[in-house]
C-alpha positions in Angstrom: 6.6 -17.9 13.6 4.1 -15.1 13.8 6.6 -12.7 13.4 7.9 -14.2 9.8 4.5 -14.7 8.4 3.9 -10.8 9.7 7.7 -9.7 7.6 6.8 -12.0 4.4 3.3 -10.4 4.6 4.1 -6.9 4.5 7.6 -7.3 2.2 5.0 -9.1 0.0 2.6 -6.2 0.1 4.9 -3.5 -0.4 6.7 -5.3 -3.3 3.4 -5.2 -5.5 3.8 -0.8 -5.5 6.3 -2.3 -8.1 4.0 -3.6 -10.1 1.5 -0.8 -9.7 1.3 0.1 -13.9 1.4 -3.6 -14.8 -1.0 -5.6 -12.6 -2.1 -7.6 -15.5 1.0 -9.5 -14.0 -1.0 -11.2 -10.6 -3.5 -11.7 -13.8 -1.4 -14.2 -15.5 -0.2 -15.7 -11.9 -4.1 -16.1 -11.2 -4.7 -17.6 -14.7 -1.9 -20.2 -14.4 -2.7 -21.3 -11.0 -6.5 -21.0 -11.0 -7.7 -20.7 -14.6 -9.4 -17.7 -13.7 -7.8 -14.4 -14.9 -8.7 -12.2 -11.8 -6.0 -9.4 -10.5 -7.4 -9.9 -7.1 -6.5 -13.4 -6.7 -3.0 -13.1 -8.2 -2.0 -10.5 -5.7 -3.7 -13.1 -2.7 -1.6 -15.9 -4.9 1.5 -13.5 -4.6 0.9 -12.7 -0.9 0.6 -16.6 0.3 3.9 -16.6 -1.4 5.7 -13.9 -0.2 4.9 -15.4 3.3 5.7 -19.2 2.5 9.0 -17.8 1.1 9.8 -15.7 3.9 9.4 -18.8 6.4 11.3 -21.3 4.5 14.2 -18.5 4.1 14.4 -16.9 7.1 14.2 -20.7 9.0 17.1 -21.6 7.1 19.3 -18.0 7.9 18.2 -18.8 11.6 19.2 -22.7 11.2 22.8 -22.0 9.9 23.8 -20.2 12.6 26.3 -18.1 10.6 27.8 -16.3 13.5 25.5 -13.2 12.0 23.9 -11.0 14.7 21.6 -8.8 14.0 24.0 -5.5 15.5 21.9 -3.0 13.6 20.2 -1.1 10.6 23.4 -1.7 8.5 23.3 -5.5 8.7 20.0 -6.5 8.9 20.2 -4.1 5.5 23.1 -5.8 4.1 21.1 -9.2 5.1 18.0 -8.0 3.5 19.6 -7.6 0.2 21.1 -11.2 0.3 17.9 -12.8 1.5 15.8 -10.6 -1.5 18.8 -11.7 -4.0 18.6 -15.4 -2.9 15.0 -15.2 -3.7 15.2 -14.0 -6.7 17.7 -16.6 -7.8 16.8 -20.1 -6.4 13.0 -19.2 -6.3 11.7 -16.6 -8.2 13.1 -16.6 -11.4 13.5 -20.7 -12.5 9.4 -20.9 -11.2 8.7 -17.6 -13.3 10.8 -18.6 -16.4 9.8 -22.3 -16.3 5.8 -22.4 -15.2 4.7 -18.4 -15.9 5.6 -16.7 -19.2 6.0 -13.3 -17.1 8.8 -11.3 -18.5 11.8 -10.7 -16.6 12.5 -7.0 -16.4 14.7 -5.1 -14.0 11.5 -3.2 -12.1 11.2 -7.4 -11.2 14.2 -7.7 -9.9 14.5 -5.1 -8.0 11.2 -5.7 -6.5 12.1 -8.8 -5.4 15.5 -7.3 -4.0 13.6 -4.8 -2.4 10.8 -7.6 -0.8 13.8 -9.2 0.7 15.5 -6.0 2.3 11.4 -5.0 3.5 11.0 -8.8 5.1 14.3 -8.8 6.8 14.4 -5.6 8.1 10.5 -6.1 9.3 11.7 -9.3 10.8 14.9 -8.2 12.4 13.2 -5.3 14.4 10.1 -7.3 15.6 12.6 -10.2 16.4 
């Protein structure tokens, strides 16, 4: 468990260099979750996410039992990019579109692509 809340930490981490010119994004996360419009506490917000996410998701790759082994960089790449694009699809996007006016813009896809290639490949090396 250690090791998933460690991968969703730091794929959550290095997602926000994404956002690095628009932070007033964790702003508007902090606003709508806390009433307070703090930058701080939206990236916190986003962090406790980023980890919750990656323990539901990778829980349910490691429940299914796919016949997927983890052979190398390849795969676990390959994996990452499924993983980041399933996030973006059942989680990311419907809560951002239906509960935070955030606009949807291709720098926030891709960082949530890239957040799910960073947490799997984290989590398939310290595995």
């Amino acid at each position: 468990m250690i090791k998933k809340i460690l991968s969703g930490f730091i794929g959550g981490l290095l997602e926000i260099i994404f956002f690095i010119n628009n932070l007033s994004v964790f702003s508007t996360i902090s606003y709508h979750i806390l009433r307070t419009d703090s930058v701080v506490l939206g990236i916190v917000l986003h962090l406790i996410a980023a980890i919750i996410v990656a323990l539901v998701g990778i829980s349910i790759i490691e429940v299914a039992k796919i016949g997927y082994e983890n052979k190398n960089f390849l795969s676990a790449l390959i994996m990452g990019i499924l993983f980041g694009s399933a996030v973006l699809s059942l989680f990311s996007l419907p809560v951002h579109l239906l509960v935070f006016p955030i606009k949807i813009t291709l720098t926030y896809v891709l960082a949530h692509i890239f957040y799910g290639i960073i947490t799997y490949l984290v989590y398939s090396f310290v595995k």
